[in-house]
C-alpha positions in Angstrom: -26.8 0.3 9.0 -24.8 0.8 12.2 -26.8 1.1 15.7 -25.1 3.4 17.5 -28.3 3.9 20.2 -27.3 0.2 21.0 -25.6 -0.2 24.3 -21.7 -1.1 24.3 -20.8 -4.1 25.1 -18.8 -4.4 28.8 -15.7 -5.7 26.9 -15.7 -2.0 24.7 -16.3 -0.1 28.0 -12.6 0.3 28.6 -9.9 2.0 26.2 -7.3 -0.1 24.5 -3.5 0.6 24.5 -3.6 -0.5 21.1 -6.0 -1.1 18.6 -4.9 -4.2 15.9 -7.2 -4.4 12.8 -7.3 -7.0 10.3 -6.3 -5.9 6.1 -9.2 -7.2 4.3 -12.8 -6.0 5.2 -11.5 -4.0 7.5 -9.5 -1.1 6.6 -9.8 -2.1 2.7 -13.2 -4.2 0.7 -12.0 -6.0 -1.7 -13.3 -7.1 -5.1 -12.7 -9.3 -7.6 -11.5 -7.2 -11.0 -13.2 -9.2 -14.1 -10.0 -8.8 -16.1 -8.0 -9.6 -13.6 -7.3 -13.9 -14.5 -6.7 -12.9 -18.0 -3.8 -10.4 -17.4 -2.0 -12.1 -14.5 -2.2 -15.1 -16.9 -0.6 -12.7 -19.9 2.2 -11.8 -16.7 3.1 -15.1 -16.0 3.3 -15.6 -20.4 5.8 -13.0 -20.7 7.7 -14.0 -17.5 8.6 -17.8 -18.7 9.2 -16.4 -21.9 12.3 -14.6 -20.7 13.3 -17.7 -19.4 12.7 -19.7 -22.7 9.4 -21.0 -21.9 6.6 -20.5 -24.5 3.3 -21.4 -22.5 0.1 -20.6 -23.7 -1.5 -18.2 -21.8 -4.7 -20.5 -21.7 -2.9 -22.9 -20.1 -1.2 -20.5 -17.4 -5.3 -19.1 -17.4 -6.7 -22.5 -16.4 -3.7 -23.9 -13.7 -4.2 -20.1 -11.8 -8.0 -20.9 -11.8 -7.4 -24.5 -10.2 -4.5 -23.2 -8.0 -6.5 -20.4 -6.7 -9.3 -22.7 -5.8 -7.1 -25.2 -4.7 -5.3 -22.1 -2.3 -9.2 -21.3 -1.3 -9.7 -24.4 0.5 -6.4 -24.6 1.8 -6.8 -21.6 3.7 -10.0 -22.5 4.4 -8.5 -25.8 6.1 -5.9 -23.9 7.2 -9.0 -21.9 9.6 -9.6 -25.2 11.4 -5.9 -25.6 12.3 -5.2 -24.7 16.5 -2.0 -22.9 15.1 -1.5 -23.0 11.4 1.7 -21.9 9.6 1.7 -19.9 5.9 2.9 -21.0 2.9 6.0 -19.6 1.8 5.9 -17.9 -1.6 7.8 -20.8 -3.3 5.2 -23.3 -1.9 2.2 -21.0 -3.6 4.1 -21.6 -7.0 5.0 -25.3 -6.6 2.1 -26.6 -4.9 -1.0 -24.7 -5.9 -0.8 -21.9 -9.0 2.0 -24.1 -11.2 1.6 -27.3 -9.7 0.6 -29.3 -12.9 2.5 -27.4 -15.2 6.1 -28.7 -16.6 9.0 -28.6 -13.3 11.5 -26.2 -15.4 8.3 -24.1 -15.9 8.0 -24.5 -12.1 11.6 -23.8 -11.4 11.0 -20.4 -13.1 7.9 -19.0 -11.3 9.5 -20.4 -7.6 12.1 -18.5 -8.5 10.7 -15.2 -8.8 7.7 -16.4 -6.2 7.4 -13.2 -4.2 7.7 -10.7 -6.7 4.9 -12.5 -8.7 3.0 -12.7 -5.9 3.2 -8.9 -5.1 2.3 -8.6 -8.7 -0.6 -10.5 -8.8 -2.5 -8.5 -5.9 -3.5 -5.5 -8.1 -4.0 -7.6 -11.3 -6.7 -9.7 -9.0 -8.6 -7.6 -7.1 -9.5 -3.5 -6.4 -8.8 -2.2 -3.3 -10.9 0.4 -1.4 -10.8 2.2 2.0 -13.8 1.1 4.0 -16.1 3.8 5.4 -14.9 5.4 8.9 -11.4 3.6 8.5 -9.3 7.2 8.2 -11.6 8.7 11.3 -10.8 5.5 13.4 -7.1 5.8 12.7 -7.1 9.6 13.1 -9.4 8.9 16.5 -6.7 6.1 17.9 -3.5 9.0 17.6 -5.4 11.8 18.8 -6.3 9.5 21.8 -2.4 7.8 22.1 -3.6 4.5 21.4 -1.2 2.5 19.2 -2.6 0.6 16.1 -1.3 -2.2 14.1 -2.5 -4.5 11.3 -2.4 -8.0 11.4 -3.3 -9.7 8.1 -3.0 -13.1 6.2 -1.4 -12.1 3.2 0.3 -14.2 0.3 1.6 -11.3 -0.7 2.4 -8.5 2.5 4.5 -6.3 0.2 1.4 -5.1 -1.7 -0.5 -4.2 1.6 2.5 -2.4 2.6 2.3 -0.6 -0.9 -1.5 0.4 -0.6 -1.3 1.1 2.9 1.0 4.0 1.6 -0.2 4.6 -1.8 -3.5 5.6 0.2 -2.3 8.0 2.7 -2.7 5.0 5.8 1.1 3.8 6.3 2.1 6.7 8.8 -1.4 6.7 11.2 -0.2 2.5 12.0 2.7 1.7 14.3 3.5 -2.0 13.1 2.2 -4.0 10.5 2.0 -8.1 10.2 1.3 -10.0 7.5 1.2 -13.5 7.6 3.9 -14.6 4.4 6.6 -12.2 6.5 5.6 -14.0 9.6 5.0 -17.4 8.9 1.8 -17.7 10.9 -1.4 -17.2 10.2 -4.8 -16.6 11.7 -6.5 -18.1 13.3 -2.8 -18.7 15.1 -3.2 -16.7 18.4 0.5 -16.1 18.2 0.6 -13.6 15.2 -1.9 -11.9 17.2 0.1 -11.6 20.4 3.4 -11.0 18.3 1.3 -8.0 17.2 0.6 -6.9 21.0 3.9 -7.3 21.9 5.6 -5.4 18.9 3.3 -2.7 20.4 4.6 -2.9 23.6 2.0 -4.4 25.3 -0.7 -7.6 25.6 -3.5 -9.1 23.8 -5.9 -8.1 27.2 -4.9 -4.4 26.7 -6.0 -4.5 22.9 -9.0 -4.7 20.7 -8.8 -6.7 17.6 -11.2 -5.8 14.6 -12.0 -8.7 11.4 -13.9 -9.1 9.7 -14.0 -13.6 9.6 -15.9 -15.1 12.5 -13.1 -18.6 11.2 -10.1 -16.7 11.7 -10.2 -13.1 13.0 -12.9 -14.2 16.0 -11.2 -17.2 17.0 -7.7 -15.9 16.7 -8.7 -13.2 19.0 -10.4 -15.1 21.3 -7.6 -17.5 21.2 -5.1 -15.1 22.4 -7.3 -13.7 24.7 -7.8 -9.9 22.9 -9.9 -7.6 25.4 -12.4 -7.3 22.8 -12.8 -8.9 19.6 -15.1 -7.1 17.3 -15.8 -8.2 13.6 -17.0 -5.3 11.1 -19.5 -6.9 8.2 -17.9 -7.3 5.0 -18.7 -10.0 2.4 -17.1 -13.5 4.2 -18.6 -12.2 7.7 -22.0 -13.9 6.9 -21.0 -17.2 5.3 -17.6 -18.8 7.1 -17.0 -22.2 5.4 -18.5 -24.0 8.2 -19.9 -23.6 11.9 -17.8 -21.5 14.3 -18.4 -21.2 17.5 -16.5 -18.4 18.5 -18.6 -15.0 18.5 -17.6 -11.3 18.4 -18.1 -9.0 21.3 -19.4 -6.4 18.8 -20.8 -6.3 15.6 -20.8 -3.1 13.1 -21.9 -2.9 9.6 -18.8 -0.7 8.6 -15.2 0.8 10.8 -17.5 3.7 10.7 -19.8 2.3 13.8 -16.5 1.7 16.1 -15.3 5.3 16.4 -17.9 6.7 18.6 -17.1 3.6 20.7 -13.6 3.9 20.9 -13.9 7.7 21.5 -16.0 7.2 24.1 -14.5 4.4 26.3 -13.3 5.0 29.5 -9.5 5.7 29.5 -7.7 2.7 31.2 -4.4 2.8 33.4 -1.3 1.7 31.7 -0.3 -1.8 33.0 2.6 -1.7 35.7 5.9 -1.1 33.5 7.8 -4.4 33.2 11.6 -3.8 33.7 13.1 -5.1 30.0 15.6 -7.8 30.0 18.9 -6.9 28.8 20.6 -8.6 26.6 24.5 -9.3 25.7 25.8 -7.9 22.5 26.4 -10.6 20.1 34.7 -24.3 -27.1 31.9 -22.3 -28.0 29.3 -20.3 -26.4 27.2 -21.4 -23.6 23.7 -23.0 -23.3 23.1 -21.2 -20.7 24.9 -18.3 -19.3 24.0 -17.8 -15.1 26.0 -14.5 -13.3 26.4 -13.5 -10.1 24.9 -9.7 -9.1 26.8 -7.7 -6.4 30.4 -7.5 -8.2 29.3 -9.0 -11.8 26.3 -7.2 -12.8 26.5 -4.0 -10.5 29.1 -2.9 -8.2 28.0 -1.0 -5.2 29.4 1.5 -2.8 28.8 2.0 0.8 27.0 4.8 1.7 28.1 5.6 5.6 25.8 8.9 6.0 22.6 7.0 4.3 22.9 4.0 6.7 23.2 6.5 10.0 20.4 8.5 8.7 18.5 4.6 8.1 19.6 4.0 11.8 18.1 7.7 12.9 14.3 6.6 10.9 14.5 3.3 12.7 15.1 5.1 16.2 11.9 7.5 15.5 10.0 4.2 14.7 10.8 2.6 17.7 10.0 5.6 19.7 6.4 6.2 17.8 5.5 2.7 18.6 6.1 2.8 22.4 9.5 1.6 23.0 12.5 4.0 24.2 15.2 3.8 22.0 17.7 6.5 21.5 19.4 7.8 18.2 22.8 6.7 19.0 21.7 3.3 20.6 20.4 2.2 16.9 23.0 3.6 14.9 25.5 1.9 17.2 23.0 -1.3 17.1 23.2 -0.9 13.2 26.9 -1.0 12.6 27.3 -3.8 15.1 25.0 -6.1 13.7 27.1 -5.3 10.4 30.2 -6.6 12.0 28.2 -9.6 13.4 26.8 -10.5 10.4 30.2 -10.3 8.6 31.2 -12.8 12.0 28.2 -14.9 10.9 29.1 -15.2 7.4 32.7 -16.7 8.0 31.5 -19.1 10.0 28.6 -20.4 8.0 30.9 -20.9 5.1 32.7 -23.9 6.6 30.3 -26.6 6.4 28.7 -28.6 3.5 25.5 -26.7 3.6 25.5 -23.2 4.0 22.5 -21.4 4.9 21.1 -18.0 4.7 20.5 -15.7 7.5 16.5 -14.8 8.0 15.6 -11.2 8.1 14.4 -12.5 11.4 17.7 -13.5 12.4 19.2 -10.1 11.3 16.9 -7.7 13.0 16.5 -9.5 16.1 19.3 -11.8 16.8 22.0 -8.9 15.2 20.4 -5.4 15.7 18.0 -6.5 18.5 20.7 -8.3 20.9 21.1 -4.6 22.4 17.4 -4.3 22.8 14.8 -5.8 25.3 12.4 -8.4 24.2 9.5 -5.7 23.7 11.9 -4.3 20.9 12.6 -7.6 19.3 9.3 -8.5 19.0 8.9 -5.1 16.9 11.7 -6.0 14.7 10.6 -9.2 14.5 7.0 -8.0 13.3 8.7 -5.4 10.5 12.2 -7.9 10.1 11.3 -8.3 5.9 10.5 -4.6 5.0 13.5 -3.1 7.3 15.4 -5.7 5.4 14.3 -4.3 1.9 14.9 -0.8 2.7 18.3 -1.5 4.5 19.2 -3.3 1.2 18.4 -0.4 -0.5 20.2 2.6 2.0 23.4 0.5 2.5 25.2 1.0 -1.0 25.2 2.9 -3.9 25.0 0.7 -7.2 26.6 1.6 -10.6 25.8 -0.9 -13.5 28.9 -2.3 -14.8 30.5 -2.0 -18.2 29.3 -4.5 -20.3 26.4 -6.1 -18.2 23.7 -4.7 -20.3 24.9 -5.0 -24.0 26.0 -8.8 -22.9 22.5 -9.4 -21.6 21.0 -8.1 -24.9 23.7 -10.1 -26.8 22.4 -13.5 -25.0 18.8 -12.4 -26.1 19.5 -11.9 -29.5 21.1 -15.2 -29.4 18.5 -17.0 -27.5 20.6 -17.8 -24.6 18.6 -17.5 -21.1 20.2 -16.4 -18.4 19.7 -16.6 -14.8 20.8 -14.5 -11.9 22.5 -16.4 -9.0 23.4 -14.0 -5.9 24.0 -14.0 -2.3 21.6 -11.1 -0.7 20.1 -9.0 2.1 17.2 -9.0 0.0 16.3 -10.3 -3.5 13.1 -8.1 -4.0 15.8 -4.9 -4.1 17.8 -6.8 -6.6 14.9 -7.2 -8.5 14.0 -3.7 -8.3 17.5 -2.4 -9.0 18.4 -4.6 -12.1 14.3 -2.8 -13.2 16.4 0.6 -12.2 18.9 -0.5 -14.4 17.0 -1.0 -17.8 18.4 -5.1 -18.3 15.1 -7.2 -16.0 13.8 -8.3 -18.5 16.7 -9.6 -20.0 17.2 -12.2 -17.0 15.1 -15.1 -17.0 15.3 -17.1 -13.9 16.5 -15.7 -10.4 18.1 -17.3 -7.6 18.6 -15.1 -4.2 20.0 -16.9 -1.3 17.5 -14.8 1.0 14.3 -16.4 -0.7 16.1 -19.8 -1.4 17.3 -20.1 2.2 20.7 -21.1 1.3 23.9 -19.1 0.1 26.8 -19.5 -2.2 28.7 -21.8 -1.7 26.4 -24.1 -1.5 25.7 -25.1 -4.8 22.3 -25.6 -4.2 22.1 -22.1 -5.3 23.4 -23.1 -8.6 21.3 -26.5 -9.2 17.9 -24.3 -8.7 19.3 -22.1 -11.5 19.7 -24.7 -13.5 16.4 -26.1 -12.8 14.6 -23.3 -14.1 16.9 -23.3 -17.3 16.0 -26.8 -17.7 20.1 -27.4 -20.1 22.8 -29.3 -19.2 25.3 -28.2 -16.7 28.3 -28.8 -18.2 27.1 -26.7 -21.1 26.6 -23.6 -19.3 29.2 -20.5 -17.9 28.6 -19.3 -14.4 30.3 -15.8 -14.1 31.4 -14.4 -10.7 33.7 -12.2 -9.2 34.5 -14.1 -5.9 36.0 -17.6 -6.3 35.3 -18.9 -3.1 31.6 -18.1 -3.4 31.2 -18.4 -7.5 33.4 -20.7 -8.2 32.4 -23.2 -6.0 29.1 -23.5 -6.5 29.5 -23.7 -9.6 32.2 -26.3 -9.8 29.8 -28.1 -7.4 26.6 -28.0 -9.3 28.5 -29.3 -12.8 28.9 -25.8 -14.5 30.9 -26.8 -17.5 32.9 -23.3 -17.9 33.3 -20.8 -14.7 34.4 -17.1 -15.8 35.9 -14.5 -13.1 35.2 -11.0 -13.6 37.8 -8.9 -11.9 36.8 -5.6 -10.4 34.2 -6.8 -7.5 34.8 -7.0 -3.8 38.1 -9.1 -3.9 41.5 -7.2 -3.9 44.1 -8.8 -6.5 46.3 -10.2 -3.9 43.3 -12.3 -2.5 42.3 -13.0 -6.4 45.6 -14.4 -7.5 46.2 -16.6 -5.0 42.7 -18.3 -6.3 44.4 -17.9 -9.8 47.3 -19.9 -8.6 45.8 -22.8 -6.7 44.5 -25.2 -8.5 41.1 -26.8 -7.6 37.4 -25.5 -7.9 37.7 -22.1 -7.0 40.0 -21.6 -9.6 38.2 -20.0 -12.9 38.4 -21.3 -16.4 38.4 -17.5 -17.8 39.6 -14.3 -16.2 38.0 -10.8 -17.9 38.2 -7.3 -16.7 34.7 -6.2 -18.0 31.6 -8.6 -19.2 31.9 -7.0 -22.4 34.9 -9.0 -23.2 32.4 -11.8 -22.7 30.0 -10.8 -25.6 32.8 -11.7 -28.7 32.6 -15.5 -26.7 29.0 -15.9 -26.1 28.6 -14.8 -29.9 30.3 -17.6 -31.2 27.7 -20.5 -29.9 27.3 -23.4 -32.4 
């Protein structure tokens, strides 16, 4: 039962410019749903077995019960750490949840890490809003104080997605969650990345847990104004002595709004003039296919991406940082041309890597923008990245893409899904759109992988997961600079060029009429003139 008779502690006595509150046993209690092994274990069944994997489901049932104690007392060593990193979504997958089970099996769930992950959340646990959370929210905007949540999260997308599905995403200015950031508490840094995206500092904010391992100490450690813990299940029993202690205690959110109403309003620090910064024979084994230009073609969408630009200027603006309309827009369709710049030159070594959402938003967009601004687009660089992926194109399915998919089913034939992208979770979601994602069965996007066509490391993951011979499988693609090198480099026995995509024909023939490894085997108009080819497998 909350105290509110007590006396407020001297930290609480002043008002915060911003108020940051942990995810879990604070703005949501958690608990475990009973069912909830058994039917991400019936997920992860139905998954492989799109990729040609039959694994019992009481074998996936028993490596997610040893992977998800295993991932316990990892993050439970990862609590000790000064400043420790997160896993990425692959690691989860290869290290922890699949670690014992077969590497193509492996190959399969890395591939599709993220989107698993996001999956998993709901199947796990039930999520509800803790008592006094909406008032405190509703309490922090009526008074102008910004909020943010800063969370370690395997899986940030699904926060994002209850924080909306319950009515919370628009009373928040920024949100942080530890697999988007790469840090995690007790790391003082993704607490003072949160301040800063806020456009402020850690001793002008309050920061609410619910963990005396990590929320206490990573406030403490980044020197927070206050650091206040609200009780929840882990409050009482950390995994071993901490010696870091809360300013304030309180059995639920409820107990803080009084306290936050009532504090004595404190002066905005002395505004800090913003740096400026310069603009900068038979069918296949295996049959793997490139997206944008193959599976879909897409068409840009000029007034959507200015209308993006205009949301991301009202953003900016709601969380404390002055950025006009026509400074984003501008900022948007230069960091277009730079990352077209970026692209080009990448292409020219041996390995070519992928560009971070980090990179995008704050070396791209945010190079016409102070550091208080990149530090906000540094904190919401993945979800701006799935919605710009999203805004910037229209996408039509292209003839023949699903009937071919359904043909390779019928005949057994996995396929994989090998693409260059802003964002592979849209992908995902698009090909879902589409009717045919279930018919794919292992995915490669050079965003997750970290590495882009040409490098055929792209490929060689694919094939991985598909666990056949190279030189058995076709690799079709519409840009043979890209496609057709990869391929070529990873072994593909047979490399198909579907006209139609992004190339003009001029650019196309001169491909056709060089030899080497960007030239294709095959040349088709459509993938349905593929299905007569793939049908005739031995």
């Amino acid at each position: 039962m909350n105290q509110p008779q007590a006396p407020v502690p001297p930290a609480l006595a002043h008002r915060p410019e911003a108020l940051l509150l942990d995810f879990g046993g604070v703005v949501f209690h958690t608990e475990k749903r009973p069912e909830g092994r058994r039917e991400a274990a019936a997920l992860l069944h139905r998954h492989l077995a799109r990729a040609g994997h039959v694994v019992p489901e009481e074998t996936l049932r028993v490596s997610l019960d040893a992977g998800l104690a295993a991932l316990k007392d990892w993050k439970n060593a990862a609590g000790r750490r000064r400043e420790p990193v997160e896993l990425t979504h692959r690691e989860i997958w290869e290290d922890f949840l699949a670690s014992d089970l077969p590497d193509p099996v492996r190959a399969v769930l890395a591939g599709s890490a993220g989107w698993l992950l996001g999956e998993l959340t709901p199947l796990l646990s039930e999520h509800t809003v803790r008592p006094g959370v909406r008032e405190l929210l509703h309490t922090a905007r009526r008074l102008g104080i910004r909020v943010g949540i800063v969370s370690n999260a395997h899986a940030g997308r699904s926060h994002r997605a209850l924080m909306r599905e319950h009515g919370l995403e628009e009373l928040v200015d920024v949100q942080l969650y530890s697999d988007e950031v790469g840090i995690r508490k007790p790391h003082p840094g993704i607490v003072e990345q949160a301040a800063r995206a806020l456009a402020t500092r850690p001793a002008r904010c309050w920061f609410v847990g619910d963990t005396i391992d990590r929320d206490v100490a990573a406030g403490h450690r980044a020197g927070a104004a206050a650091v206040i813990v609200t009780r929840d299940k882990h409050t009482d029993n950390p995994p071993y002595p901490v010696s870091a202690q809360p300013d304030a205690v309180y059995d639920t959110p409820e107990g803080l709004v009084p306290v936050l109403a009532t504090a004595r309003d404190t002066p905005p620090p002395p505004p800090q003039a913003a740096a400026r910064s310069p603009r900068a024979g038979g069918g296949p084994a295996a049959l793997l296919l490139d997206h944008g230009g193959v599976i879909a073609n897409a068409v840009k969408d000029p007034a959507a991406q200015r209308e993006f630009g205009l949301r991301l200027a009202a953003r900016l603006r709601r969380a404390g940082h002055g950025v006009s309309d026509e400074e984003s827009v501008a900022a948007l369709f230069d960091a277009r041309r730079a990352h077209q710049r970026w692209k080009s030159e990448a292409e020219a070594g041996p390995l070519v890597p992928e560009i971070t959402p980090l990179q995008y938003w704050q070396d791209f967009f945010g190079t016409a923008f102070g550091p208080e601004v990149r530090n906000w687009l540094a904190a919401e660089a993945v979800a701006l990245s799935h919605e710009w992926a999203h805004i910037k194109s229209r996408p039509t399915l292209r003839e023949g893409a699903a009937e071919l998919l359904g043909r390779c089913r019928e005949l057994g034939i996995p396929v994989a899904v090998v693409s260059n992208t802003v964002c592979g979770r849209s992908v995902r979601e698009r090909m879902a759109s589409f009717g045919i994602a279930d018919l794919v069965g292992v995915h490669v996007y050079s965003d997750e992988l970290g590495r882009r066509k040409p490098d055929p490391l792209t490929v060689r993951e694919a094939l991985r997961g598909l666990s056949v011979d190279a030189g058995a499988c076709w690799f079709a693609g519409d840009k043979p600079g890209r496609d057709m090198a990869a391929a070529r480099g990873a072994g593909i026995g047979t490399t198909v060029l579907v006209r139609g995509g992004s190339l003009d024909d001029e650019a196309l023939t001169r491909h056709l009429s060089t030899p080497g490894p960007t030239r294709p085997d095959r040349v088709v108009v459509s993938l349905a003139e593929l299905i007569p080819l793939v049908s005739a497998r031995s």
